[in-house]
Backbone as JSON Lines, residues from 0, in Angstrom:
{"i":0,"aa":"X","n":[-33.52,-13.23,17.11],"ca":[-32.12,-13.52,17.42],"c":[-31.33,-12.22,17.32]}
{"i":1,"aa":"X","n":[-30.87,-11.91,18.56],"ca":[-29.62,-10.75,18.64],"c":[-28.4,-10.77,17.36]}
{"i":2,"aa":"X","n":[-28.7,-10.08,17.0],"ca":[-27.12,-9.1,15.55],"c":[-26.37,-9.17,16.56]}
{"i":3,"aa":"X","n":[-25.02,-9.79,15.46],"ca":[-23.73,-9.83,16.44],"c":[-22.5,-9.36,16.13]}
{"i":4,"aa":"X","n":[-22.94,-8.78,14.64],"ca":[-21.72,-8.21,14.01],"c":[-20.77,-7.09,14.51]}
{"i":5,"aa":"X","n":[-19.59,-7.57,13.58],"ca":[-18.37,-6.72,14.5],"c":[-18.53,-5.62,14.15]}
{"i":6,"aa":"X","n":[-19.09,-4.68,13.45],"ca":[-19.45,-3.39,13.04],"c":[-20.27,-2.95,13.22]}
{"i":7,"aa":"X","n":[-21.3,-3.5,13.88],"ca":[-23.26,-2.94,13.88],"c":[-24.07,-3.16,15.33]}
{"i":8,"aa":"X","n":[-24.49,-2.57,15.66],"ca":[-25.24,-3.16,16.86],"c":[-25.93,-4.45,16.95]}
{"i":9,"aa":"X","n":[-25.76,-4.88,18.33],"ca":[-26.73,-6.46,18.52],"c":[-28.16,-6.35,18.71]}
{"i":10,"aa":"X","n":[-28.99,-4.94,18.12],"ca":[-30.54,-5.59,17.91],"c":[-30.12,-7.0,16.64]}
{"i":11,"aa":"X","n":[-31.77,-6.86,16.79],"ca":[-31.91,-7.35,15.04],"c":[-31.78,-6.47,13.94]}
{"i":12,"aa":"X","n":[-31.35,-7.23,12.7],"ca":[-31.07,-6.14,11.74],"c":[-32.11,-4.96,11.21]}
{"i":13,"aa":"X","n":[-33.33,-5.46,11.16],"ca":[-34.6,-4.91,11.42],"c":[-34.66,-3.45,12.46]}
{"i":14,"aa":"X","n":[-34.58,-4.05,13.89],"ca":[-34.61,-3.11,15.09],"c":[-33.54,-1.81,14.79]}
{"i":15,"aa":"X","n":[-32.35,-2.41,14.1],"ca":[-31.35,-1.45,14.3],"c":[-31.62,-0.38,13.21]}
{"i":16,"aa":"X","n":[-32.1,-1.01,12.07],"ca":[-31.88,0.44,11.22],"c":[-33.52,0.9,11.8]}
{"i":17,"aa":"X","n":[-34.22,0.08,11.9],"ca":[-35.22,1.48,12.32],"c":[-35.5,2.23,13.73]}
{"i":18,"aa":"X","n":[-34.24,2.14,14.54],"ca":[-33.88,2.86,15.49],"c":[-33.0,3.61,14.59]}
{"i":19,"aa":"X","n":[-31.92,3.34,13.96],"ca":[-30.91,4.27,13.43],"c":[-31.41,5.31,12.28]}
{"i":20,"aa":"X","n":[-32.49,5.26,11.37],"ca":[-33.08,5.85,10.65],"c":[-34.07,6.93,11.53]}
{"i":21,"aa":"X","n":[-34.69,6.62,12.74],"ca":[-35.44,7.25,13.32],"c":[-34.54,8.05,14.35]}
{"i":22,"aa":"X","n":[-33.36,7.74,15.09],"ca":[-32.51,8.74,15.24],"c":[-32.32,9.5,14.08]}
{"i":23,"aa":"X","n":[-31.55,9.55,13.17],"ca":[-31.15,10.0,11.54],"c":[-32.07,11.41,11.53]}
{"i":24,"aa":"X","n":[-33.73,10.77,11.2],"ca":[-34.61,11.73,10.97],"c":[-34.56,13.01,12.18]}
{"i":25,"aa":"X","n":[-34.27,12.35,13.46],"ca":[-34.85,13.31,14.41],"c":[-33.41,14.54,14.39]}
{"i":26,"aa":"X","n":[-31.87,14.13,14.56],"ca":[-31.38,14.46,14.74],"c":[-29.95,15.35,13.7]}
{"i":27,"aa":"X","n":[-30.52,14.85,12.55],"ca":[-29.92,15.19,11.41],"c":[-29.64,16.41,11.31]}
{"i":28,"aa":"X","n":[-30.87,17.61,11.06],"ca":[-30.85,19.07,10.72],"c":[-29.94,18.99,12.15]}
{"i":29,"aa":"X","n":[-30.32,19.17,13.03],"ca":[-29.12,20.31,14.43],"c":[-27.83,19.43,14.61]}
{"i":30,"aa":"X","n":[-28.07,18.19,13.88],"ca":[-26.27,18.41,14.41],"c":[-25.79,19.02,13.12]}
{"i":31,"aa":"X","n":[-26.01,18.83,11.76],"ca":[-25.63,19.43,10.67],"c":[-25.4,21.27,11.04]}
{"i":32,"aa":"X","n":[-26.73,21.65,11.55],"ca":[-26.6,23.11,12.22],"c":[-25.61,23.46,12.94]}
{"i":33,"aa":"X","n":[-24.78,22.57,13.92],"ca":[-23.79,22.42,14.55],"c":[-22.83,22.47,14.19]}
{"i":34,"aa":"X","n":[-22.75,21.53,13.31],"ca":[-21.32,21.46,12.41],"c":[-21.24,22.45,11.54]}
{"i":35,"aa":"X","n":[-21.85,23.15,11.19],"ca":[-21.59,24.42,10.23],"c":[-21.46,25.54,11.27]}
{"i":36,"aa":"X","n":[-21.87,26.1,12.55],"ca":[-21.41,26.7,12.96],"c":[-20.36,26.35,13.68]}
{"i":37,"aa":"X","n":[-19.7,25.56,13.4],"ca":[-17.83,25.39,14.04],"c":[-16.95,24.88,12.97]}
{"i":38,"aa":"X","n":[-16.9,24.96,11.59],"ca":[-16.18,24.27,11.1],"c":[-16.37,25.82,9.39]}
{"i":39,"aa":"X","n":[-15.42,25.53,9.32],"ca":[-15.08,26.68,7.66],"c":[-16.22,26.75,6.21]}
{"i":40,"aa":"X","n":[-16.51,25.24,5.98],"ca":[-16.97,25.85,5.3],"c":[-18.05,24.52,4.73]}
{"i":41,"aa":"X","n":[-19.18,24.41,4.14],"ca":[-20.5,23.55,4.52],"c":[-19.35,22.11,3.94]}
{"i":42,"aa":"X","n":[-18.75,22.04,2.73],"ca":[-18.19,20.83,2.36],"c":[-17.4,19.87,3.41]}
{"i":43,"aa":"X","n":[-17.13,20.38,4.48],"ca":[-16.39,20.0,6.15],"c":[-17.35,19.84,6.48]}
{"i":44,"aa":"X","n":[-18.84,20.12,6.82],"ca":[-19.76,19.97,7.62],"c":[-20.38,18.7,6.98]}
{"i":45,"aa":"X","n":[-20.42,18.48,5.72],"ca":[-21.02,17.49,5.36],"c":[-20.55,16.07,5.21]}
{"i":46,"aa":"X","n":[-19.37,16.58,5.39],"ca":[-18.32,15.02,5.52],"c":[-18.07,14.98,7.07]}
{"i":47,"aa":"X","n":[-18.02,15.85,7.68],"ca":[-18.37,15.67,9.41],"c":[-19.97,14.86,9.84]}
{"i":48,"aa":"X","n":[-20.81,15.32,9.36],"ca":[-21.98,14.97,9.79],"c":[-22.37,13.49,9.28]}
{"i":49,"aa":"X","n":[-21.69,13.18,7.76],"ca":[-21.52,11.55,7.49],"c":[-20.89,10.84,8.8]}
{"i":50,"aa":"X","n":[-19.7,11.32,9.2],"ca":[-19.3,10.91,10.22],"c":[-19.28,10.66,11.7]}
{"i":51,"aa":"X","n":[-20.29,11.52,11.68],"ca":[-20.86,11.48,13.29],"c":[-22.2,10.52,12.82]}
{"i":52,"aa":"X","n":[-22.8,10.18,12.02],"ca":[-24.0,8.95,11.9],"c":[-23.51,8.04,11.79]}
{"i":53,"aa":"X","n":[-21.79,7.69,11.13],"ca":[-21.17,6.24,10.86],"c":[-21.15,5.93,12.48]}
{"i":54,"aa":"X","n":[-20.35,6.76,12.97],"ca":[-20.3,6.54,14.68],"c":[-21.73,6.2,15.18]}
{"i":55,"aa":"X","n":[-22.73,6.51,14.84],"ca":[-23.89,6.64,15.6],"c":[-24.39,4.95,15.23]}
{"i":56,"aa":"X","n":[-24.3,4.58,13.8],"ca":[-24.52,3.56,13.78],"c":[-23.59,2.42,14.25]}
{"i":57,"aa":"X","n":[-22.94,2.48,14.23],"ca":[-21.16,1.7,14.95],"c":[-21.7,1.66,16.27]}
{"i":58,"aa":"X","n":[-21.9,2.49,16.84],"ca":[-21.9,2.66,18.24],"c":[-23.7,2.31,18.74]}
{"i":59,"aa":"X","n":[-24.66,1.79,18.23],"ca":[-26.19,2.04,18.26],"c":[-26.29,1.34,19.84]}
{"i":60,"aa":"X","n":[-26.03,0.67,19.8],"ca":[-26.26,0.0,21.18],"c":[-26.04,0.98,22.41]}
{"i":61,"aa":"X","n":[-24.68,1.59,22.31],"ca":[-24.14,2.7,23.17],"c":[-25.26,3.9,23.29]}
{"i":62,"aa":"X","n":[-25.91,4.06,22.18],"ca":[-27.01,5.37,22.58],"c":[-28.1,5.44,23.77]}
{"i":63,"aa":"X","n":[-28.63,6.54,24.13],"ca":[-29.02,6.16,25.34],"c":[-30.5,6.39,24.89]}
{"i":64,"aa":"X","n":[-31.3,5.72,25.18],"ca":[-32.65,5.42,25.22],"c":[-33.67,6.55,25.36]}
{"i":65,"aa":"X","n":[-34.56,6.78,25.06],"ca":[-35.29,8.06,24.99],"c":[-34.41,9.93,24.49]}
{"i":66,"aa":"X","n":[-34.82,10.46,26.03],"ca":[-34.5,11.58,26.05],"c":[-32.59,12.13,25.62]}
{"i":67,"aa":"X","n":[-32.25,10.54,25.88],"ca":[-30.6,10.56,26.25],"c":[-30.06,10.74,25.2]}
{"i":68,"aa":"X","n":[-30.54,10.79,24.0],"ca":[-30.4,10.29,22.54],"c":[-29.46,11.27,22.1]}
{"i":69,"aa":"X","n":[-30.14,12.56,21.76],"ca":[-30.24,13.69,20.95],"c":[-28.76,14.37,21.42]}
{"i":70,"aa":"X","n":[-28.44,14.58,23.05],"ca":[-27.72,14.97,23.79],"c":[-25.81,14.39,23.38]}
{"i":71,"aa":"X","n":[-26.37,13.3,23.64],"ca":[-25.33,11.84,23.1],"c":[-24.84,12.2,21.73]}
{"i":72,"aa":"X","n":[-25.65,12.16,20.84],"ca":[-25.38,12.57,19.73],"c":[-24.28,13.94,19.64]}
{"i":73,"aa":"X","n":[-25.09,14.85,20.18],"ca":[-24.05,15.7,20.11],"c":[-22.84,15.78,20.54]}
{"i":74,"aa":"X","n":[-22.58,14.65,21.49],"ca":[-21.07,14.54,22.24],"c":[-20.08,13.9,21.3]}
{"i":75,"aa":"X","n":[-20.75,13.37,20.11],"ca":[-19.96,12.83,19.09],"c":[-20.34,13.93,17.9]}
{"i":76,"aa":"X","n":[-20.62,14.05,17.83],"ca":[-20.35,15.54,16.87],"c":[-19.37,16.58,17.23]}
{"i":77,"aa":"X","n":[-19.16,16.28,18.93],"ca":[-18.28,17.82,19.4],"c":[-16.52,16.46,19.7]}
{"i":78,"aa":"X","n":[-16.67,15.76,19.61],"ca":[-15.27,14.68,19.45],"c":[-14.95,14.83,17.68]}
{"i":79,"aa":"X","n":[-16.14,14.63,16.58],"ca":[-15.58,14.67,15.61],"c":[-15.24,15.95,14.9]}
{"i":80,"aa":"X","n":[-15.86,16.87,15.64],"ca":[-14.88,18.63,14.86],"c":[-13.84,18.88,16.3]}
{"i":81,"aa":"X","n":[-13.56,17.89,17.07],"ca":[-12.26,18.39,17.76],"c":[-11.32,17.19,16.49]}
{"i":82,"aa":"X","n":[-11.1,16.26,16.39],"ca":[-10.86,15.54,15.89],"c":[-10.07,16.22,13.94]}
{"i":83,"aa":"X","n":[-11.29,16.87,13.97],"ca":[-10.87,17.59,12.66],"c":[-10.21,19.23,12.75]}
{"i":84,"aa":"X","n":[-10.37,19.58,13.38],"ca":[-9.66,20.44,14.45],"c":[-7.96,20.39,14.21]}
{"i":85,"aa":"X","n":[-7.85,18.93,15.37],"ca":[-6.66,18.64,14.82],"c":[-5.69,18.62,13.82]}
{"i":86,"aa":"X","n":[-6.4,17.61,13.03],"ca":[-6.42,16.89,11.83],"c":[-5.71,18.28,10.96]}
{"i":87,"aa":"X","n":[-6.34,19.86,10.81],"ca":[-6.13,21.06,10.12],"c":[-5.06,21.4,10.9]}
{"i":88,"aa":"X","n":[-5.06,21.34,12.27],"ca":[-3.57,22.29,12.87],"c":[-2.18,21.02,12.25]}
{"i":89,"aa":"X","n":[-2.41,20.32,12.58],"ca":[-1.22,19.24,11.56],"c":[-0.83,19.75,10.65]}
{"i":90,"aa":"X","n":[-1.91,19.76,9.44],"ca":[-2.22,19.99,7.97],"c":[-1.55,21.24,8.2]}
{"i":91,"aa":"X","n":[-1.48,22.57,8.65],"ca":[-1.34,23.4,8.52],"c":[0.06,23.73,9.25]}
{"i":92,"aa":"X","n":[0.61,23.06,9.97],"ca":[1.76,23.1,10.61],"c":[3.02,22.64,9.62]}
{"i":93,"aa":"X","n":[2.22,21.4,9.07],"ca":[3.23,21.04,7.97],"c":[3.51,21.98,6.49]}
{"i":94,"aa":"X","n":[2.63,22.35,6.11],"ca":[2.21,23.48,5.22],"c":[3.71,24.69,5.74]}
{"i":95,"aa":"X","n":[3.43,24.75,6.86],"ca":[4.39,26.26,7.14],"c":[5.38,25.53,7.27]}
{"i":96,"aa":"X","n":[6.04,23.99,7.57],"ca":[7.06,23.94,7.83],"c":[7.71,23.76,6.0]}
{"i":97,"aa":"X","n":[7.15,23.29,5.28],"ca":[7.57,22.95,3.87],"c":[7.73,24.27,3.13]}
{"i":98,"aa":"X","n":[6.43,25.51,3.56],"ca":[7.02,26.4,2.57],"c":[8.34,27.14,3.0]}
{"i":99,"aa":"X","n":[8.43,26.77,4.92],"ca":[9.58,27.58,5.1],"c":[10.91,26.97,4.42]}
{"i":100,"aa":"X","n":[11.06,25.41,4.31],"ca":[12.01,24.63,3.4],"c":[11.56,25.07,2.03]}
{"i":101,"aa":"X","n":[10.94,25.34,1.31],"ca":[10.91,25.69,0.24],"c":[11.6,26.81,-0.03]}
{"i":102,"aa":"X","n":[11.11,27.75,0.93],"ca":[11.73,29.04,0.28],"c":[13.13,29.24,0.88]}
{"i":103,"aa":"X","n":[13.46,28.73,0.9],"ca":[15.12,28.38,0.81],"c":[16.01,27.72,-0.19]}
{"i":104,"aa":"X","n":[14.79,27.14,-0.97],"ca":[15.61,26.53,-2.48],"c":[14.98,27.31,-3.7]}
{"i":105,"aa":"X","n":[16.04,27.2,-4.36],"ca":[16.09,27.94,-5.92],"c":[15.73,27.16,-6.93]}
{"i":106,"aa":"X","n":[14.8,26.72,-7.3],"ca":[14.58,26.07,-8.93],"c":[14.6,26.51,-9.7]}
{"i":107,"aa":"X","n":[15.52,25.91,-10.83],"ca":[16.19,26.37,-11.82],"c":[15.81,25.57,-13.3]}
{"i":108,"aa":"X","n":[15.26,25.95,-14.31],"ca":[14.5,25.11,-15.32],"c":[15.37,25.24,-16.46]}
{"i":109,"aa":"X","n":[15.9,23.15,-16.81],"ca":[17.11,23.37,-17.9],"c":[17.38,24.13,-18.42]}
{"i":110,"aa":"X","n":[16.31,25.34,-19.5],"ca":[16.68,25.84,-20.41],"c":[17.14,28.07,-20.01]}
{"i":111,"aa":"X","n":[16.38,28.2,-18.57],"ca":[17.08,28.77,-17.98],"c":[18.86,28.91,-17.5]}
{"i":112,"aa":"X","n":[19.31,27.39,-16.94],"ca":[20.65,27.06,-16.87],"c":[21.48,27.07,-17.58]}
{"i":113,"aa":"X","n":[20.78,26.88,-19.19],"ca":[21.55,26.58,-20.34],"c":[20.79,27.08,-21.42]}
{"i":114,"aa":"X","n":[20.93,28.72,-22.25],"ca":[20.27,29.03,-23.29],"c":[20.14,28.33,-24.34]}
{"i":115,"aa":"X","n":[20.87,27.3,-24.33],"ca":[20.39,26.41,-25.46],"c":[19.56,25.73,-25.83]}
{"i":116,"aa":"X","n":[19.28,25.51,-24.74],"ca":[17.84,24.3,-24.27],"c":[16.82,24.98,-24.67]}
{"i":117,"aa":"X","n":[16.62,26.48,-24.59],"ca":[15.12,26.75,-25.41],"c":[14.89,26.36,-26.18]}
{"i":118,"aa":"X","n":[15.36,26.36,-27.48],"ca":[15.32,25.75,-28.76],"c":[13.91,24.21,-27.86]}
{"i":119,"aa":"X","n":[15.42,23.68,-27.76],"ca":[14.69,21.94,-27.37],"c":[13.42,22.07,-25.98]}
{"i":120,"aa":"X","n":[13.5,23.09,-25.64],"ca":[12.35,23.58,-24.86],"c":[10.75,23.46,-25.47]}
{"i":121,"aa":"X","n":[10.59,24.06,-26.54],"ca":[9.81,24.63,-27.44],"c":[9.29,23.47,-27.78]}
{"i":122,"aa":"X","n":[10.15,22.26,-28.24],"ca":[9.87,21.47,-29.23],"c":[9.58,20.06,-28.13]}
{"i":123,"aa":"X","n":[10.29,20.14,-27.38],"ca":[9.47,19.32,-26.03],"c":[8.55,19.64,-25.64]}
{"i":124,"aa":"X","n":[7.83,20.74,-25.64],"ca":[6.58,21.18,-25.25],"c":[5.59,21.46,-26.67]}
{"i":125,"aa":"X","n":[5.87,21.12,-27.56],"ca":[4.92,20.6,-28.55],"c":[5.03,19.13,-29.26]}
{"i":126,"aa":"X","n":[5.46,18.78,-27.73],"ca":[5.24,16.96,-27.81],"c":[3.67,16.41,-27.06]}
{"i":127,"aa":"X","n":[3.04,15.66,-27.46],"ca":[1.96,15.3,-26.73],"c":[1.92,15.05,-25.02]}
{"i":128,"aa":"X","n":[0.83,15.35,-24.48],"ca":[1.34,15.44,-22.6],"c":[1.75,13.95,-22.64]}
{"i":129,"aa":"X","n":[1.55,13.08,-23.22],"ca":[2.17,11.64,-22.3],"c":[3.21,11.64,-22.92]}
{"i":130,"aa":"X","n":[3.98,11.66,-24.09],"ca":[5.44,11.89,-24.19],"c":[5.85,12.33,-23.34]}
{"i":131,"aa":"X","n":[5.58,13.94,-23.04],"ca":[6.11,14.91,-22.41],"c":[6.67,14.07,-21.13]}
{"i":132,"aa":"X","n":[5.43,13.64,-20.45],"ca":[5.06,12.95,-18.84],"c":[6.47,11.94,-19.3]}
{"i":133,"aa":"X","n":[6.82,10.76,-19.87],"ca":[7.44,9.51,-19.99],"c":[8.61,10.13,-19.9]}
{"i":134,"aa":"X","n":[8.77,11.44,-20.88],"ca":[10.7,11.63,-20.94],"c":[11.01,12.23,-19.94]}
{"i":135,"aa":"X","n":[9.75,13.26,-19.2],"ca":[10.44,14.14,-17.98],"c":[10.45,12.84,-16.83]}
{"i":136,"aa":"X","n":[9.54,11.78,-16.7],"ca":[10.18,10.84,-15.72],"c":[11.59,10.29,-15.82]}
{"i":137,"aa":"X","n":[11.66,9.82,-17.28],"ca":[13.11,9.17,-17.49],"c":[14.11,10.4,-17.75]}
{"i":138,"aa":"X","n":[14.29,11.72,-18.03],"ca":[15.38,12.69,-18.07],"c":[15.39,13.49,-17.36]}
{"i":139,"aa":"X","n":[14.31,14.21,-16.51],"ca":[14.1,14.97,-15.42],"c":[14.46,14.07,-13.98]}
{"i":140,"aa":"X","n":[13.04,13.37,-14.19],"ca":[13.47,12.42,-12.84],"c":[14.13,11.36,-12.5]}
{"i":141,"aa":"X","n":[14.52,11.06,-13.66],"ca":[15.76,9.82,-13.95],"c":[15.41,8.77,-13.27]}
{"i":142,"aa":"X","n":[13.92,8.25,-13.84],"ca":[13.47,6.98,-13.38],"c":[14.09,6.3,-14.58]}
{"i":143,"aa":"X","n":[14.16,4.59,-13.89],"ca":[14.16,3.76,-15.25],"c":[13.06,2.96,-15.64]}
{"i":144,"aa":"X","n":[13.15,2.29,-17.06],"ca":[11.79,1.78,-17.16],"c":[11.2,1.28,-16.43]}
{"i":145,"aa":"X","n":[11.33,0.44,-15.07],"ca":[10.91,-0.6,-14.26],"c":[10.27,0.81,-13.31]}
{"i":146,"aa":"X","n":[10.64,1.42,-12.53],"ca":[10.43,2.86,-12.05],"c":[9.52,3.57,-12.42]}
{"i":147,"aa":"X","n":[9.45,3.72,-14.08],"ca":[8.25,4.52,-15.19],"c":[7.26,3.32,-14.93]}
{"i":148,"aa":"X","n":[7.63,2.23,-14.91],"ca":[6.0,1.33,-15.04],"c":[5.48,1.7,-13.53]}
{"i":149,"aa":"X","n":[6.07,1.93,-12.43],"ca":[5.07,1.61,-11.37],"c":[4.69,3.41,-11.28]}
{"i":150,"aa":"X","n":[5.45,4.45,-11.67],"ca":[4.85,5.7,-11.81],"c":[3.35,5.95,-12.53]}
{"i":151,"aa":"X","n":[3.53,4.9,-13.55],"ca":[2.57,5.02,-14.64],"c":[1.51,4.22,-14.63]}
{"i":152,"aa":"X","n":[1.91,3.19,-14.02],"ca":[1.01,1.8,-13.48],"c":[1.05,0.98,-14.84]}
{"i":153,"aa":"X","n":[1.97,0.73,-15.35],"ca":[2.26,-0.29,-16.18],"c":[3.21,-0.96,-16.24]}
{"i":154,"aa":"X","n":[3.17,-1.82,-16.85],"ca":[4.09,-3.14,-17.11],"c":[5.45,-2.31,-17.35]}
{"i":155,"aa":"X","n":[6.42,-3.26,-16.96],"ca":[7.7,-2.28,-17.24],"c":[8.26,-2.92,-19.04]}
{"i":156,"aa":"X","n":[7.61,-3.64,-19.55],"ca":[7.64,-3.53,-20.73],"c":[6.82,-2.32,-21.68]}
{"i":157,"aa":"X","n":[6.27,-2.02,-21.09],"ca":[5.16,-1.26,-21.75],"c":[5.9,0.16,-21.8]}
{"i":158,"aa":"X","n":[6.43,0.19,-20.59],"ca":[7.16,1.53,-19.97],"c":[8.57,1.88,-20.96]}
{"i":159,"aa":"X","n":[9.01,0.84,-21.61],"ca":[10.03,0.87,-22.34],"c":[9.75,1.18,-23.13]}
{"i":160,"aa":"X","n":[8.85,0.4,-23.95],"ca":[7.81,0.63,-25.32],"c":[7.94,2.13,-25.65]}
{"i":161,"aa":"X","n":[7.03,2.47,-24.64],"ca":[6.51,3.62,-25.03],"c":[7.35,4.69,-24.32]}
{"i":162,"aa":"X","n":[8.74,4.81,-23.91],"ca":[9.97,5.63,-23.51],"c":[10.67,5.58,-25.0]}
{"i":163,"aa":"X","n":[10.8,4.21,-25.44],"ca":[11.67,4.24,-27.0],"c":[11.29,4.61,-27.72]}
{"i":164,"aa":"X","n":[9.74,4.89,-27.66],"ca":[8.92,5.69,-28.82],"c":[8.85,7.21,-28.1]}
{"i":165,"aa":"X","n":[8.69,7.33,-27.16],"ca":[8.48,9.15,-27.13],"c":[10.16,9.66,-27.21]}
{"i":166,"aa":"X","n":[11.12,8.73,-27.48],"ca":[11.78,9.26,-27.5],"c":[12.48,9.49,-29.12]}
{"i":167,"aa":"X","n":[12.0,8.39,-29.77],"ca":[11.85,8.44,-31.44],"c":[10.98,9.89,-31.67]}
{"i":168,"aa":"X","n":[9.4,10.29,-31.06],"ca":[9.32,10.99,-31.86],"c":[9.28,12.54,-31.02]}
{"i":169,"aa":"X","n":[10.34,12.65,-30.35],"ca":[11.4,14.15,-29.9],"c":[12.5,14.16,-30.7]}
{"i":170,"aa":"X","n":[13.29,12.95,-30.87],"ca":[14.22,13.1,-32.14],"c":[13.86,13.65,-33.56]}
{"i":171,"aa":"X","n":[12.89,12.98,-33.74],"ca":[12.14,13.82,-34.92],"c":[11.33,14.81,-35.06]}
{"i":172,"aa":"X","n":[11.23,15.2,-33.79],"ca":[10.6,16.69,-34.11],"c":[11.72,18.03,-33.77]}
{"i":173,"aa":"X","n":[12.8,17.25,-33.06],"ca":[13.93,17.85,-33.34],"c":[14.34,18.23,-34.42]}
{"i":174,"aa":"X","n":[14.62,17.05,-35.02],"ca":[15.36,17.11,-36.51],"c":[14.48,18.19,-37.12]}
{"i":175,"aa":"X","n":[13.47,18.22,-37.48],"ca":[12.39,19.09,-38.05],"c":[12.37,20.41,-37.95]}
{"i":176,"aa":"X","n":[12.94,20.68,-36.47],"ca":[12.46,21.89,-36.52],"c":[14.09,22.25,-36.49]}
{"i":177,"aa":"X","n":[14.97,21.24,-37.08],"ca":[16.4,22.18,-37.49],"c":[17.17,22.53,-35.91]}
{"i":178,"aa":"X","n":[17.13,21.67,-34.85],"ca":[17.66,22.21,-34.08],"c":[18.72,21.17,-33.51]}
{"i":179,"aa":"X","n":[19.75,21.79,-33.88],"ca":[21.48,21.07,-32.93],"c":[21.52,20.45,-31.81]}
{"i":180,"aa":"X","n":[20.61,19.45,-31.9],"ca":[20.4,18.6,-30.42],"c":[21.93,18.82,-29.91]}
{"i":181,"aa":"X","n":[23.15,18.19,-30.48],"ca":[24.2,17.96,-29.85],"c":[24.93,19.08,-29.36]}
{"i":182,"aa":"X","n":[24.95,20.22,-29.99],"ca":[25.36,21.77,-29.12],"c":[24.29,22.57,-28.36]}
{"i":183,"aa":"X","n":[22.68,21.49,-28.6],"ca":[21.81,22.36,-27.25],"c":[21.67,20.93,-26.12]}
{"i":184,"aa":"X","n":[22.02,20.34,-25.84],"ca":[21.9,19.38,-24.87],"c":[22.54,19.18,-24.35]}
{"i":185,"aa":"X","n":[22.65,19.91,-22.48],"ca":[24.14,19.66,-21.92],"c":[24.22,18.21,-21.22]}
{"i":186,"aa":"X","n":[25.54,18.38,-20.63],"ca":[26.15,16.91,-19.65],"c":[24.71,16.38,-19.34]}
{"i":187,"aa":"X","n":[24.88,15.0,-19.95],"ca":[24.18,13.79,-19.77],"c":[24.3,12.98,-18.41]}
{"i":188,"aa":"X","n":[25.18,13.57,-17.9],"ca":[25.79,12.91,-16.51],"c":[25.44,13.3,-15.77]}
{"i":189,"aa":"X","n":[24.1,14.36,-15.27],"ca":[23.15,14.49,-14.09],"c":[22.07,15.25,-15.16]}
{"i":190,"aa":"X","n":[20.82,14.76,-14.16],"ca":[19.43,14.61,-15.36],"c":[18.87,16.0,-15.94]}
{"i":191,"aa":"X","n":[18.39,16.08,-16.88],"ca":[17.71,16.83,-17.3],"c":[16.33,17.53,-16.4]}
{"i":192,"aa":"X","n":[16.5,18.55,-15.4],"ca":[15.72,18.76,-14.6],"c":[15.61,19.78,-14.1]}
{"i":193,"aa":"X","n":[15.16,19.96,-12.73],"ca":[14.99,21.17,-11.92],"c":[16.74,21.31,-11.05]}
{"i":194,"aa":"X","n":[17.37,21.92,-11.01],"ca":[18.43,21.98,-9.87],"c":[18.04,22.82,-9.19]}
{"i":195,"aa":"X","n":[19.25,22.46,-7.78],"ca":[18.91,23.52,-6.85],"c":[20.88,24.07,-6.7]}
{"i":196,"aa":"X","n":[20.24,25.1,-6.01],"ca":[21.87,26.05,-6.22],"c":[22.1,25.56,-5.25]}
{"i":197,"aa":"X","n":[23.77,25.69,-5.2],"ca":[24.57,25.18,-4.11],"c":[24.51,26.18,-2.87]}
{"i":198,"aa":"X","n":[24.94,25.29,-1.47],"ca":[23.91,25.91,-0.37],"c":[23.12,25.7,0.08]}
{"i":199,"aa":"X","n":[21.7,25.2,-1.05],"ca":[20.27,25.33,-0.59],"c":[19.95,23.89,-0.5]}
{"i":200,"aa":"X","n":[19.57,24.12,0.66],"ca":[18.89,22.47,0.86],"c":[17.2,22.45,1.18]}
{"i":201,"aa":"X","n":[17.25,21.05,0.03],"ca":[15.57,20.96,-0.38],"c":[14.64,20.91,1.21]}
C-alpha cells in the first residue's frame, strides 16, 4: 500500500527510506563538498547540507530515477545556499542599518549622570545576578511585576515576591555599607537607567 503522508513520499515506508538512505550514502560527501566551497564557514555547511536531505526526503518522489538523481540533488543544494545567501544580505543590511541608528545615540549610565550613584553603584553590583536582573527590570526598565513575570517566566506573584525581597536586601546592603541612599538617589520620576541625550534618537 502506497505512503500518503503529508510530509513524506508515497512509496512504502520501507521503499522510501531505503531509497532515501541510499541516495544519503551516495550523495552526501559532494554535496557537503559543495556547500563548503560556497558558504563561510563548515558550521553553515553543515546546517545547509541537513537541509538539502530534509528537502530530499520531503520531496523523494520528485527525484529523478537513476542517473537523474545526483544532478537533482545538486539543484537543491544550489536553491538552499542562494536561499542562505539571502537570508545573510538581510542579516547584514539590518546590522548596518542599527549600528548606523546606534551611533547616533549617547548612553549614559546612572552613576555617570549623577556622581552619587557610584556609591549605590558598587553596592548594586555586589548584589547577586538575579537581584541585580529583578531591580534593573523594575528601576532601569520600569517593568511592573506582571511585566517582570513574563520577562522572567514567572507567575506575577512570584515576580513581586522576589522584587520585595531584592529590594529588602539592596536596602540593607545599603545601610551597611553607610551610604545616603536619600542624597545618592536621584528623581524617582523617570527610571533608573540608560538615557539618551537630547537630540538623539534611538
Amino acid at each position: 500500500m502506497p505512503y500518503d503522508g503529508p510530509d513524506g513520499p508515497s512509496e512504502t515506508p520501507a521503499g522510501a527510506e531505503a531509497r532515501f538512505e541510499s541516495l544519503y550514502t551516495e550523495c552526501y560527501a559532494d554535496v557537503l563538498g559543495y556547500l563548503l566551497r560556497r558558504v563561510d564557514d563548515p558550521e553553515s555547511a553543515a546546517d545547509l547540507v541537513a537541509e538539502v536531505f530534509v528537502t530530499v526526503w520531503n520531496r523523494l518522489d520528485a527525484v529523478p530515477a537513476r542517473g537523474g538523481a545526483r544532478p537533482w540533488i545538486f539543484g537543491v543544494a544550489r536553491k538552499v545556499v542562494g536561499n542562505h545567501r539571502r537570508g545573510e544580505r538581510r542579516r547584514s543590511a539590518l546590522a548596518d542599518r542599527l549600528r548606523s541608528e546606534l551611533s547616533r545615540v549617547q548612553v549614559i549610565r546612572p552613576e555617570a549622570a549623577d556622581p552619587g550613584l557610584g556609591e549605590v553603584g558598587a553596592v548594586f553590583r555586589s548584589l547577586s545576578e538575579a537581584d541585580r536582573e529583578i531591580l534593573s527590570l523594575s528601576g532601569w526598565e520600569g517593568l511592573d511585576p506582571g511585566e517582570i513575570a513574563i520577562a522572567l517566566g514567572c507567575t506575577r506573584g512570584t515576580a513581586r515576591v522576589r522584587l520585595h525581597r531584592a529590594r529588602g536586601r539592596f536596602a540593607r546592603a545599603l545601610r551597611n555599607a553607610g551610604v545616603d541612599v536619600a542624597g545618592a538617589v536621584p528623581d524617582r520620576s523617570r527610571p533608573l537607567g540608560s538615557s539618551v541625550t537630547e537630540g538623539a534618537k534611538p
